[in-house]
DOMI-615166 format. One record per atom (N, C-alpha, C): atom name; y, x, z; residue number from 1. Coordinates in steps of 0.1 Angstrom, whole numbers, plus 5000, padded with zeros to 4 digits. Example, Ala and Ser with C-alpha at 12.3 -4.5 7.8 and 13.67 -1.06 7.14 Angstrom:
atome y x z num
N 4943 5132 5078 1
CA 4955 5123 5078 1
C 4967 5132 5078 1
N 4978 5128 5071 2
CA 4989 5137 5071 2
C 5000 5129 5079 2
//
This chain:
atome y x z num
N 3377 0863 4555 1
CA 3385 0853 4562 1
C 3397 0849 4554 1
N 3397 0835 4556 2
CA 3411 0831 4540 2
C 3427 0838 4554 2
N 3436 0842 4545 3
CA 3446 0844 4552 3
C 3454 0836 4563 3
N 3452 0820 4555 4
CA 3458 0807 4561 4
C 3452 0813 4577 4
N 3435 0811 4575 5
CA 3428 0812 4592 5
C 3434 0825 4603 5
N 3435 0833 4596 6
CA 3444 0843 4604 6
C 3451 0845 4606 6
N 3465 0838 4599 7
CA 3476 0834 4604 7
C 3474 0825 4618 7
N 3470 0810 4615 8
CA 3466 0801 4627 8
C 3464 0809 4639 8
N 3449 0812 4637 9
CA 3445 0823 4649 9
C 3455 0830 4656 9
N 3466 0840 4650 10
CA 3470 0844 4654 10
C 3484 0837 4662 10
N 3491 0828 4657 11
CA 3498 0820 4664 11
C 3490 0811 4674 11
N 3476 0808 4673 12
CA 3473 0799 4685 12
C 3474 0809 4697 12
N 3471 0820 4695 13
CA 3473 0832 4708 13
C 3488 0834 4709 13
N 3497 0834 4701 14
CA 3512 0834 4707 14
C 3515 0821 4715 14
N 3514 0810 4711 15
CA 3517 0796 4717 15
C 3511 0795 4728 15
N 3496 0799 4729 16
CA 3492 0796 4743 16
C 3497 0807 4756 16
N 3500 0820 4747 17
CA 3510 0829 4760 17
C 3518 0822 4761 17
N 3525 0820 4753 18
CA 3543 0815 4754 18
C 3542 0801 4763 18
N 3534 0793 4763 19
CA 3530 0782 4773 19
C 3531 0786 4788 19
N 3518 0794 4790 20
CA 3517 0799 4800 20
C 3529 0807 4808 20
N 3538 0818 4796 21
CA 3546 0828 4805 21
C 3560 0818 4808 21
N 3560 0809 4803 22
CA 3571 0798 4804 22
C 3571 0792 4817 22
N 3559 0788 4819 23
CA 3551 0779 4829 23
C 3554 0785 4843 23
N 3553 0801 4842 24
CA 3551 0809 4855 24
C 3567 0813 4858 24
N 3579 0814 4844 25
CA 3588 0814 4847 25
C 3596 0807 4857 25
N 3592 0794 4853 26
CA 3600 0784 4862 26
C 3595 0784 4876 26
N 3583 0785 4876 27
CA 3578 0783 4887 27
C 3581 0797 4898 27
N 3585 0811 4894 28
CA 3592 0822 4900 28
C 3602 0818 4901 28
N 3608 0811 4892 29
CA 3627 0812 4897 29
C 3628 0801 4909 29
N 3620 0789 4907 30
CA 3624 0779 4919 30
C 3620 0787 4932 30
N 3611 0791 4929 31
CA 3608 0801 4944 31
C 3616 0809 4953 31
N 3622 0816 4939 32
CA 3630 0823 4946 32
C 3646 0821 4948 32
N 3647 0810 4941 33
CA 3659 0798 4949 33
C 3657 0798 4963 33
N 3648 0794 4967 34
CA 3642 0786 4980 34
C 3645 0799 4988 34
N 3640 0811 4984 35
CA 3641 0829 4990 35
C 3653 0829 4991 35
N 3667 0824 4989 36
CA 3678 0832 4987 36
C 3687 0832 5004 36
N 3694 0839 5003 37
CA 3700 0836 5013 37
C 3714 0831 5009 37
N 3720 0819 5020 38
CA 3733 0812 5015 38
C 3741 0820 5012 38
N 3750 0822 5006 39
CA 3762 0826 4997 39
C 3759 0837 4986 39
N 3744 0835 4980 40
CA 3742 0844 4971 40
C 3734 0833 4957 40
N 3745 0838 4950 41
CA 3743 0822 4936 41
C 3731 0828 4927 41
N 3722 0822 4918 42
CA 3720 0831 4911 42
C 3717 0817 4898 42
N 3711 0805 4902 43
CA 3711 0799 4895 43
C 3698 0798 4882 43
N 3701 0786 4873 44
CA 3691 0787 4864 44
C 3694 0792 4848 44
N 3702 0796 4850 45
CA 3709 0800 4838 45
C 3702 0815 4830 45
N 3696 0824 4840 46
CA 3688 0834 4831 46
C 3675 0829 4828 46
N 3670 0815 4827 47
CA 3658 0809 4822 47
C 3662 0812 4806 47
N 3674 0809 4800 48
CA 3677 0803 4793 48
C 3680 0817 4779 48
N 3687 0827 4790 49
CA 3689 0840 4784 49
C 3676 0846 4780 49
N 3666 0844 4789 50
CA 3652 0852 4790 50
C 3645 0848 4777 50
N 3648 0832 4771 51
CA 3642 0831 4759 51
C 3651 0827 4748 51
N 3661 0832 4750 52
CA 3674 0836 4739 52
C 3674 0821 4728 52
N 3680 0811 4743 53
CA 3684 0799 4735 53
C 3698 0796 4743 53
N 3706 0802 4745 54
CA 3720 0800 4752 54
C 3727 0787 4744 54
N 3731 0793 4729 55
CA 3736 0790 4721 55
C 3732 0767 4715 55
N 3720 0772 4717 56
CA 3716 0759 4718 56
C 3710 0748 4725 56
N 3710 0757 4737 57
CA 3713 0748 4751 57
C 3724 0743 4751 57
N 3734 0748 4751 58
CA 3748 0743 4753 58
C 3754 0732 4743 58
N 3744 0734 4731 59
CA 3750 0723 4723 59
C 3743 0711 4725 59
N 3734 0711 4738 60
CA 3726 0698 4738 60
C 3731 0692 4752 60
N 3731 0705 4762 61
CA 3737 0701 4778 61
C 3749 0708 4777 61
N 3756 0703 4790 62
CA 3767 0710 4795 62
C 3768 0718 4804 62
N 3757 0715 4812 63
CA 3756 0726 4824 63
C 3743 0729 4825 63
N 3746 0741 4829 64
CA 3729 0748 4830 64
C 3723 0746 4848 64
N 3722 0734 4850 65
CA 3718 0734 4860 65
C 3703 0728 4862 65
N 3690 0729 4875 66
CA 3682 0730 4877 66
C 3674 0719 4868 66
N 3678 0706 4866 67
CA 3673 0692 4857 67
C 3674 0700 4846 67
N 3685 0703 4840 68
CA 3688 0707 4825 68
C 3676 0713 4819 68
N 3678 0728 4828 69
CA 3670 0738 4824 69
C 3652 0731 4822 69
N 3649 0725 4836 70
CA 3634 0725 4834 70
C 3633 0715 4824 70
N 3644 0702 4823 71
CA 3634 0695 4813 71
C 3641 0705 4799 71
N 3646 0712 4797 72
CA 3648 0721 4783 72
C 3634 0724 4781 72
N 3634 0737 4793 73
CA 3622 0748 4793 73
C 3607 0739 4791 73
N 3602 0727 4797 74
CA 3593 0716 4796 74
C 3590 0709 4788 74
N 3601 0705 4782 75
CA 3599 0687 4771 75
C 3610 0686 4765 75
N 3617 0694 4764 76
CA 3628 0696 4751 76
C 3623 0692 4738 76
N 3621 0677 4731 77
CA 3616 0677 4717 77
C 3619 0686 4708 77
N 3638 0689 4713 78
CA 3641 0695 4700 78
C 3644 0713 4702 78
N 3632 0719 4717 79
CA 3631 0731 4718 79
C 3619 0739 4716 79
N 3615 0743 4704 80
CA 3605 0747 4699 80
C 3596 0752 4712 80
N 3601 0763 4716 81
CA 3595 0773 4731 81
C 3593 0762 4740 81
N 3598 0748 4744 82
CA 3591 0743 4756 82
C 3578 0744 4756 82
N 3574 0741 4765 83
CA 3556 0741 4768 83
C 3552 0731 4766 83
N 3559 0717 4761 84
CA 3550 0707 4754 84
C 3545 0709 4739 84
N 3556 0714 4735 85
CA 3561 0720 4721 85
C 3548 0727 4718 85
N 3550 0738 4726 86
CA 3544 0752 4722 86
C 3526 0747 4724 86
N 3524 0738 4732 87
CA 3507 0739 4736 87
C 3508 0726 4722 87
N 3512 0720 4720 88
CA 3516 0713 4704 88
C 3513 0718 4692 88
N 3519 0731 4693 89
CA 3517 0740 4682 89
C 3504 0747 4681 89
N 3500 0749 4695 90
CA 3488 0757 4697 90
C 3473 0744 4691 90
N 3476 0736 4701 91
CA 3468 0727 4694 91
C 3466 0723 4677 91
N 3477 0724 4672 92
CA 3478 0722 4661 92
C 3471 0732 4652 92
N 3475 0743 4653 93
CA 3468 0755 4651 93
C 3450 0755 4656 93
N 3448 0748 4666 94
CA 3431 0749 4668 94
C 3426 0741 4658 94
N 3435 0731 4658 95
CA 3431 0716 4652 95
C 3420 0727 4637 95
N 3431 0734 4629 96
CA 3428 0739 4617 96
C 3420 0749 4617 96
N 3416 0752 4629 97
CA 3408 0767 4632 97
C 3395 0762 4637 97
N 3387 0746 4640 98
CA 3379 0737 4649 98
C 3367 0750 4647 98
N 3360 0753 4636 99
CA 3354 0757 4629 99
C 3350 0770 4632 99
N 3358 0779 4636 100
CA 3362 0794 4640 100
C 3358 0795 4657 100
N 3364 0786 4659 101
CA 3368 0788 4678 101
C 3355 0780 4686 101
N 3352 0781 4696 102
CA 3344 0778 4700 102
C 3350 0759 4708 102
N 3337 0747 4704 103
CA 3345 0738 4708 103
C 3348 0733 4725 103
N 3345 0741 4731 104
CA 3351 0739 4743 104
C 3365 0748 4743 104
N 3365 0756 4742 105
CA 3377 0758 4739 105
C 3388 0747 4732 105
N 3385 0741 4720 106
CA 3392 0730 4714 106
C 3393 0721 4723 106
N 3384 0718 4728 107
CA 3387 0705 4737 107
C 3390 0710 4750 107
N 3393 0720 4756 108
CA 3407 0723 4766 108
C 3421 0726 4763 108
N 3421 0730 4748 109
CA 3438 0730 4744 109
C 3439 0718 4745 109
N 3434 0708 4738 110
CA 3435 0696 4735 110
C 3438 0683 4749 110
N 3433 0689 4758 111
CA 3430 0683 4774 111
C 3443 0690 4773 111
N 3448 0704 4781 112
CA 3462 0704 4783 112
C 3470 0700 4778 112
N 3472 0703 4760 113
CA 3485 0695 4760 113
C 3483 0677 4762 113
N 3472 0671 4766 114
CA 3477 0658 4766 114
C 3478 0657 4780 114
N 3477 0664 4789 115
CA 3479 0667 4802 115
C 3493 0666 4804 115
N 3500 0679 4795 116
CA 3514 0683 4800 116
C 3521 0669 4786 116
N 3519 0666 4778 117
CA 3529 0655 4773 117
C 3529 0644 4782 117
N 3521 0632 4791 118
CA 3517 0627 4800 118
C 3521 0626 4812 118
N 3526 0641 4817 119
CA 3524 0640 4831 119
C 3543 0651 4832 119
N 3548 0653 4820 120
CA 3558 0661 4818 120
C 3571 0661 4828 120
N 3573 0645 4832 121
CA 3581 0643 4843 121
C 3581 0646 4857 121
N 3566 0650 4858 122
CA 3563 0660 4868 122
C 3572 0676 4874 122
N 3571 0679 4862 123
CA 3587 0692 4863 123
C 3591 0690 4870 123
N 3603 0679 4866 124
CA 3613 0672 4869 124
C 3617 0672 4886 124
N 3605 0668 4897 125
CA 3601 0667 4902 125
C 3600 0674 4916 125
N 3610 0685 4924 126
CA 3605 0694 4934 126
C 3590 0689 4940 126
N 3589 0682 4946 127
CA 3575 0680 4951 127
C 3564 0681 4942 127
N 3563 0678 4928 128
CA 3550 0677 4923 128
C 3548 0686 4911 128
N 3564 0698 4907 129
CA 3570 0706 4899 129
C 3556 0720 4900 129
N 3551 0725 4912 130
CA 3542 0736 4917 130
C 3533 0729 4909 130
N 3526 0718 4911 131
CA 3511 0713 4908 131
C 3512 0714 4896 131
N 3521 0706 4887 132
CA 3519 0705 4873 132
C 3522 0720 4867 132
N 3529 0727 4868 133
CA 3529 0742 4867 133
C 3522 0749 4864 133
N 3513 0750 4880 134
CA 3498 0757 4882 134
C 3490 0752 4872 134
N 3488 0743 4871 135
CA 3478 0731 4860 135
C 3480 0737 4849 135
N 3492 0741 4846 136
CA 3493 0747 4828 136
C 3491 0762 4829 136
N 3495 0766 4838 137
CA 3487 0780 4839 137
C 3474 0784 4840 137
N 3467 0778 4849 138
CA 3453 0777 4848 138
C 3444 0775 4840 138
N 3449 0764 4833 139
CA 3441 0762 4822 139
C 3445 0767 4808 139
N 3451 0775 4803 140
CA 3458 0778 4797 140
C 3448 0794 4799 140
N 3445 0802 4812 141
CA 3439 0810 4819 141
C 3425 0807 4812 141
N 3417 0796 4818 142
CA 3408 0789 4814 142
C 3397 0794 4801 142
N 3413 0786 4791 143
CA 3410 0792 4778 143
C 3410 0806 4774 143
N 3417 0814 4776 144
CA 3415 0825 4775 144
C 3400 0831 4780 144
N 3399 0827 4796 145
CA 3381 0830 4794 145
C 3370 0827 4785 145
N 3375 0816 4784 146
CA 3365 0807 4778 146
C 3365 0815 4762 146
N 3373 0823 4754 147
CA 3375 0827 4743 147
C 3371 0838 4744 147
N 3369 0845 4752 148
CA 3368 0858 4756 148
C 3351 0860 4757 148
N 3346 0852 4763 149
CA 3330 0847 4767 149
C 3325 0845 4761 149
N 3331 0832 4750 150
CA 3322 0827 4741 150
C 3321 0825 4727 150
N 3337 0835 4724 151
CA 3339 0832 4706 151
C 3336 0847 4700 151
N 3327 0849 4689 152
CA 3324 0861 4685 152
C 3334 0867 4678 152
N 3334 0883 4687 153
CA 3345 0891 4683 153
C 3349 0898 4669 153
N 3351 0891 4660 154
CA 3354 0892 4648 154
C 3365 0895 4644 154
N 3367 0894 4630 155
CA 3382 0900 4628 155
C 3392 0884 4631 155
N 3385 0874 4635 156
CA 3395 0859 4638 156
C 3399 0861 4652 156
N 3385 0868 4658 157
CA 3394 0872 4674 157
C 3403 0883 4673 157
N 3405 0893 4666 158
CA 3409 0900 4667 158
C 3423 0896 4662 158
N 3426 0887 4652 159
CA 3439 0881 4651 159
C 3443 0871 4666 159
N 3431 0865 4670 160
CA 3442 0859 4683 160
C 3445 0866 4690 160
N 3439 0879 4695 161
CA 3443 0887 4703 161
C 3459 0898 4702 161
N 3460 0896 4688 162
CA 3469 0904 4686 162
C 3481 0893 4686 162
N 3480 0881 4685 163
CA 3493 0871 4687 163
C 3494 0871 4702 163
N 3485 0873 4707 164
CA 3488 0871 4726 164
C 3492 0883 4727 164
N 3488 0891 4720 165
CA 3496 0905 4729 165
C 3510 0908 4727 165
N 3514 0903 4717 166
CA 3530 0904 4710 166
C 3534 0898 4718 166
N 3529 0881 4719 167
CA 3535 0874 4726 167
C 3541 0879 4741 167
N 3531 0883 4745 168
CA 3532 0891 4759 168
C 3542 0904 4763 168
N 3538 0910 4749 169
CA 3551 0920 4750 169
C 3563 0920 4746 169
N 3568 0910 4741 170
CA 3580 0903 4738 170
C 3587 0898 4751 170
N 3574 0891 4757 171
CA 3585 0881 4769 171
C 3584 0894 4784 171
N 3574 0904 4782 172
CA 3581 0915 4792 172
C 3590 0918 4788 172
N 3598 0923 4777 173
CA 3607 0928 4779 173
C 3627 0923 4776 173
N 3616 0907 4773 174
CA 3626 0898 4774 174
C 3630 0901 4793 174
N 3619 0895 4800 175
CA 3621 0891 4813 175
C 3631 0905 4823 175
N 3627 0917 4816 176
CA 3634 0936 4823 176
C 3648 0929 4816 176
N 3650 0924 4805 177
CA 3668 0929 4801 177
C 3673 0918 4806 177
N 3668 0906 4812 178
CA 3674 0896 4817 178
C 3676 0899 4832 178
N 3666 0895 4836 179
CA 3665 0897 4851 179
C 3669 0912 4854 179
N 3668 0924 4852 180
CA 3676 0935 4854 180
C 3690 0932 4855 180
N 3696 0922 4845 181
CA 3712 0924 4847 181
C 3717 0914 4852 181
N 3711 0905 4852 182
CA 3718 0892 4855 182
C 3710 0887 4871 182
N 3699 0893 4879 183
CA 3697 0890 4891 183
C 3702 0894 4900 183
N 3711 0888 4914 184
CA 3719 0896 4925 184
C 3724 0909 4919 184
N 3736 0904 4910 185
CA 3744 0915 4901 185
C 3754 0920 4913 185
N 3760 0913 4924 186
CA 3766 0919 4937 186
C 3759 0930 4946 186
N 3748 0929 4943 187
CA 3738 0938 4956 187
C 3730 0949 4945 187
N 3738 0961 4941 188
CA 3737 0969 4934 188
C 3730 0981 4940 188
N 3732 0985 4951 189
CA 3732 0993 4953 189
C 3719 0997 4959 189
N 3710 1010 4965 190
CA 3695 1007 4967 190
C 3693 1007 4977 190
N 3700 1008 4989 191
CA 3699 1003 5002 191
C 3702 0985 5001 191
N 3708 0978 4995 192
CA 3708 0962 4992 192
C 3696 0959 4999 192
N 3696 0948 5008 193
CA 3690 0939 5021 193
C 3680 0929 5005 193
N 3687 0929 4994 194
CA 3677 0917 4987 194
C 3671 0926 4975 194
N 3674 0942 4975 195
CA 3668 0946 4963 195
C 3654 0943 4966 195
N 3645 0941 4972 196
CA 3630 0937 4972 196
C 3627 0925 4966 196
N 3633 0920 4971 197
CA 3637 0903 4967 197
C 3636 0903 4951 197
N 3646 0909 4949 198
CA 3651 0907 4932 198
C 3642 0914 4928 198
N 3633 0925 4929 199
CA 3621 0934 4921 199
C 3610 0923 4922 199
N 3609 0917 4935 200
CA 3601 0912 4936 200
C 3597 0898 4926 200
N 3604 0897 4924 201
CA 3608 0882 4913 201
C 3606 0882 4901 201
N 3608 0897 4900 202
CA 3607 0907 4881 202
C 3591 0902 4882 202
N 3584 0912 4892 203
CA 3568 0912 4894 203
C 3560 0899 4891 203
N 3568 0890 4899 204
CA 3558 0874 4900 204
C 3558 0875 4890 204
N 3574 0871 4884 205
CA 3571 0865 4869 205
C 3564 0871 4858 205
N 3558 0885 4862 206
CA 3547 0888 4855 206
C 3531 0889 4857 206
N 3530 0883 4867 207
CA 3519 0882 4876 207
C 3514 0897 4880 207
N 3526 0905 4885 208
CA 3524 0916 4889 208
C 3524 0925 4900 208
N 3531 0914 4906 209
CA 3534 0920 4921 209
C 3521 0929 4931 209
N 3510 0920 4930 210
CA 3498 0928 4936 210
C 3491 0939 4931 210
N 3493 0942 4921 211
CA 3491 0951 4914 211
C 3498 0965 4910 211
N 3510 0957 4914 212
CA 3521 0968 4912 212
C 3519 0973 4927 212
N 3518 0968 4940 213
CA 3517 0969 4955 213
C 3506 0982 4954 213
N 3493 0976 4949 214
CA 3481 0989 4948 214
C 3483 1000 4940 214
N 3491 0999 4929 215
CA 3492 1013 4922 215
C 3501 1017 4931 215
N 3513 1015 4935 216
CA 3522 1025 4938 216
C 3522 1027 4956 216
N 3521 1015 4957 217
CA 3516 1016 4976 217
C 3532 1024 4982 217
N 3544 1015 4972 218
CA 3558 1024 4978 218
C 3566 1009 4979 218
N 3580 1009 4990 219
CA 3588 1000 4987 219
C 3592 0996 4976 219
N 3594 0984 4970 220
CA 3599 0977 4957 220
C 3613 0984 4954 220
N 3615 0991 4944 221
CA 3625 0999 4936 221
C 3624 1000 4923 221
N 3634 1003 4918 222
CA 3636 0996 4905 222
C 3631 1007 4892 222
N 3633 1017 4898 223
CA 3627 1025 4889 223
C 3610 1027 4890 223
N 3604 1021 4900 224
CA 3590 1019 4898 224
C 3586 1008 4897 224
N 3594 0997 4891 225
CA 3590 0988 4889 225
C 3591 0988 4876 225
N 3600 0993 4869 226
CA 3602 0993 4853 226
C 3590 1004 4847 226
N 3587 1017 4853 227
CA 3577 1022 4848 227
C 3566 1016 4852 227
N 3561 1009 4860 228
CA 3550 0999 4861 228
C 3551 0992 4850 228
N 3560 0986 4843 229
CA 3560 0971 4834 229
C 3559 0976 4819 229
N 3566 0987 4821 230
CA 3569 0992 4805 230
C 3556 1000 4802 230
N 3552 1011 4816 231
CA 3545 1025 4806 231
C 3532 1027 4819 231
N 3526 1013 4824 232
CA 3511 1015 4828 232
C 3503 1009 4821 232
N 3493 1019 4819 233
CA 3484 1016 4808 233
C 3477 1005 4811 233
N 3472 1007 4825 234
CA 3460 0999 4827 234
C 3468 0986 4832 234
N 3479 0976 4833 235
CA 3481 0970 4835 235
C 3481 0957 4828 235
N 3477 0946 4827 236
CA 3472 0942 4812 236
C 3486 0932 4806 236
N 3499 0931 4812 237
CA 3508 0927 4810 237
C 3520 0937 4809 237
N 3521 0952 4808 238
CA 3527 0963 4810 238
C 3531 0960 4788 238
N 3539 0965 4788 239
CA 3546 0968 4774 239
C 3536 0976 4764 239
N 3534 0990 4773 240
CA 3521 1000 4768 240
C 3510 0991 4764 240
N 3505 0987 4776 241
CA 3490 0982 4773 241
C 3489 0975 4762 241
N 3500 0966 4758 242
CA 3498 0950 4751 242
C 3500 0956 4736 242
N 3506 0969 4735 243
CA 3508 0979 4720 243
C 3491 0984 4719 243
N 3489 0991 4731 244
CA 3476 0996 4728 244
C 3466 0984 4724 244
N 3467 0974 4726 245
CA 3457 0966 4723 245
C 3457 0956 4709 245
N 3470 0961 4701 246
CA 3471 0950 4693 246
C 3469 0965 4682 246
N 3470 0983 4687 247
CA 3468 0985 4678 247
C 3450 0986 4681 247
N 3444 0986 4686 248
CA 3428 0985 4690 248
C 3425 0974 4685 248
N 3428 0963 4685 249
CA 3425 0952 4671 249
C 3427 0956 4661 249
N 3438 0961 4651 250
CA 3444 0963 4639 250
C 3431 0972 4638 250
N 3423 0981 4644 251
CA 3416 0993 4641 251
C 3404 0986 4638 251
N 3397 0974 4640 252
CA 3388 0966 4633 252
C 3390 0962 4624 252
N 3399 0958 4616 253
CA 3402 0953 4604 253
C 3408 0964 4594 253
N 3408 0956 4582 254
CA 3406 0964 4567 254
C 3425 0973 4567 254
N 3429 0978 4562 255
CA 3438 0980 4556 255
C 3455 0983 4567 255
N 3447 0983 4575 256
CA 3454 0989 4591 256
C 3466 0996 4593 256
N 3466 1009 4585 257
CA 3475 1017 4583 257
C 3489 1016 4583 257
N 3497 1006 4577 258
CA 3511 1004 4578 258
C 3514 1001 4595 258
N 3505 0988 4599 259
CA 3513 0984 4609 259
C 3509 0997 4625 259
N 3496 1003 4624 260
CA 3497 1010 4630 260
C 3507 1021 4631 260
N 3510 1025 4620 261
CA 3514 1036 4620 261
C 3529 1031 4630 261
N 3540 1015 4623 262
CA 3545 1014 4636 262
C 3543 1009 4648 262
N 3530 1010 4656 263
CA 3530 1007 4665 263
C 3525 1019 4673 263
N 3530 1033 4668 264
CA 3521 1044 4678 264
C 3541 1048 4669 264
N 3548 1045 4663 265
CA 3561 1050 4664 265
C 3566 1042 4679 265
N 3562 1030 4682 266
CA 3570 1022 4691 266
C 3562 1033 4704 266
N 3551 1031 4704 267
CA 3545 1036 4716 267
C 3554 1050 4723 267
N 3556 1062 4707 268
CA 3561 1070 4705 268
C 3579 1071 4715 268
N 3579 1063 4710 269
CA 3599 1060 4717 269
C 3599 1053 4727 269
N 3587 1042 4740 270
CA 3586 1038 4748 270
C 3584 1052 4759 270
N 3571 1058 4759 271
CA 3570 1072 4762 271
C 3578 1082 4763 271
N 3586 1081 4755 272
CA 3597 1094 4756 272
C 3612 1090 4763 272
N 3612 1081 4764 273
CA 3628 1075 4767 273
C 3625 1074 4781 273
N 3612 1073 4792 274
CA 3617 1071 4806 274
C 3623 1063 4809 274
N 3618 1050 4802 275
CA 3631 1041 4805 275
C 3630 1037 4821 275
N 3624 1041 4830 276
CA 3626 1036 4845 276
C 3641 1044 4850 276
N 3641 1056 4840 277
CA 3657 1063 4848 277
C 3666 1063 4841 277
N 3665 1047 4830 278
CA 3680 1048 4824 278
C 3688 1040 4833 278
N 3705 1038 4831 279
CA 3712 1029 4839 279
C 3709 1018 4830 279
N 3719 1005 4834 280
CA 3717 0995 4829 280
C 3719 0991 4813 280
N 3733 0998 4812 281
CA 3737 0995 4796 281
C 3727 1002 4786 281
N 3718 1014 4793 282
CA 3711 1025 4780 282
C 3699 1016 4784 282
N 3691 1011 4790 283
CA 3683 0998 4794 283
C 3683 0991 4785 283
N 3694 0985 4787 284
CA 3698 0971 4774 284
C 3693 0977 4758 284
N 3703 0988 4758 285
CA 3700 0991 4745 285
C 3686 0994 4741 285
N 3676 1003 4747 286
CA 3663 1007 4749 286
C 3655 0991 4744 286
N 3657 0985 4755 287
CA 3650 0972 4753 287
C 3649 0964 4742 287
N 3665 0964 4733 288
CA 3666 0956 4721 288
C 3658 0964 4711 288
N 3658 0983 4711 289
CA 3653 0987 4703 289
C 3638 0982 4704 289
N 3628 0981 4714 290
CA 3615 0978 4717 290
C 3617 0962 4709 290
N 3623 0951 4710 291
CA 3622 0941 4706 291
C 3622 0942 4697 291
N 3627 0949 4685 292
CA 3632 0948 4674 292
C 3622 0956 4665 292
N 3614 0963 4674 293
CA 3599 0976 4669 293
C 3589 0966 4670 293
N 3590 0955 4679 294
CA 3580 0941 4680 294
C 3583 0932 4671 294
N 3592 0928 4665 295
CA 3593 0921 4659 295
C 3591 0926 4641 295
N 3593 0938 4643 296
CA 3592 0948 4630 296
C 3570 0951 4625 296
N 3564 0948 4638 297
CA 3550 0949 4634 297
C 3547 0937 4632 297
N 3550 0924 4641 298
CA 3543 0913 4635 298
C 3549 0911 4622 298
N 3561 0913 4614 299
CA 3565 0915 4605 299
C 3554 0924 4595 299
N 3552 0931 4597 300
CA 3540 0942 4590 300
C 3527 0934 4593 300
N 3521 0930 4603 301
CA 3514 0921 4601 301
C 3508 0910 4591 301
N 3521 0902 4592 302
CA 3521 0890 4583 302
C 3525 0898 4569 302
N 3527 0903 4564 303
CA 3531 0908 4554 303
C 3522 0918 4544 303
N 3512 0927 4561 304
CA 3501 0928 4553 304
C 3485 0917 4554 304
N 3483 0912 4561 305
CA 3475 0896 4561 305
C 3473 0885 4557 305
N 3486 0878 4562 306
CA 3485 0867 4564 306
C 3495 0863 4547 306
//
């Protein structure tokens, strides 16, 4: 397989997470606007921290308020991560892979993004903001089946699989250091009337709440909700899992050994740190080290691959 195709591959599986986990962001936080009780702010401003574009939000808007943010997070031309952008990229990426991927699949990337370029003002929109949302989630879901079913598991799946799982375990642990510090930062304490609320919001936006409900079968608390996200195996959006599975790809292909070797160091220092019983600041720092052990393998990756 020429390297160009495994690169592609592997970014069509980041873009189409990053589409999707975008999609379900907005659609948690408006929700739980609507959940809040009066005189508790929280705003749209951790959309923005969650995918670490502060800096240049601000140089385009002035306030981070609910229009700003969605059409940023949506149809921002000049925001690479919006979800027009990103299913743009993804498409672009199938466009060169037609060959590799199965063509229904092509012609569902290709269906959503002319979907979401089209219909983008929809966001915008409270009333018709849920539909268009769902629509990019689902199908975005779709494809994923549809890839899963029907494209032979080769070393090309085994590169998209390993771009979705990064992608995935990037924006968990984007979503813990944001939303941990910056949601209902007044109601600290674990008797708080909205700590459920606020765990609960961690969960959606990972599509985890009912799942998290069946394993643990306990009230929403914060320390079993971080060991749910970070260190269950079987969760398929958990930190753990999405490492075990990109090193279970790398284990099909030739020459494996570097990046494995850091991704069972990362595993190694997720496991040992307990991060459900740090405070917040040794949190923070934990978290950047995980980001930076993620960004250090697709680095090894590309470096040895592509």
């Amino acid at each position: 397989m020429l390297s160009r195709v495994a690169s592609n591959l592997c970014w069509l599986g980041r873009y189409l997470e990053r589409a999707e986990n975008t999609a379900r962001l907005i659609n948690v936080n408006f929700n739980l606007l609507l959940d809040l009780p009066k005189g508790i702010e929280l705003g749209w401003e951790p959309l923005i921290d969650i995918v670490s574009e502060r800096k240049f939000f601000y140089q385009h808007h002035s306030a981070a308020n609910e229009r700003s943010v969605v059409s940023f997070m949506v149809a921002d031309a000049e925001h690479a991560g919006s979800i027009v952008n990103s299913l743009n990229a993804a498409r672009e990426n199938a466009r060169t892979v037609r060959e590799i991927i199965p063509r229904e699949a092509w012609e569902q990337i290709n269906e959503i993004y002319l979907y979401a370029k089209k219909n983008k003002e929809k966001a915008l929109v409270r009333r018709s903001r849920y539909e268009f949302l769902t629509e990019i989630i689902e199908s975005i879901q779709k494809i994923t089946g549809i890839l899963a079913g029907t494209m032979t598991q080769d070393e090309g799946y085994q590169f998209l699989k390993i771009g979705r799982n990064l992608e995935r375990a990037d924006m968990t642990t984007r979503i813990i250091d944001v939303r941990s510090a910056t949601l209902l930062p007044n109601t600290e304490t674990e008797q708080s009337a909205f700590e459920n609320l606020q765990w609960m919001s961690v969960l959606k936006s990972l599509t985890g709440y009912q799942m998290y409900r069946r394993a643990m079968r306990l009230r929403i608390r914060r320390p079993d909700v971080l060991k749910f996200l970070l260190l269950e195996e079987k969760f398929p959006r958990s930190l753990l899992h999405a490492l075990h599975q990109v090193e279970y790809c790398l284990m099909q292909l030739p020459n494996y050994e570097e990046p494995i070797l850091l991704i069972r160091q990362l595993e190694e220092a997720l496991v040992e740190a307990n991060p459900q019983v740090l405070i917040q600041d040794k949190l923070h720092i934990f978290i950047d080290e995980m980001q930076l052990g993620l960004i250090n393998i697709f680095n090894k990756v590309d470096e040895t691959y592509f």
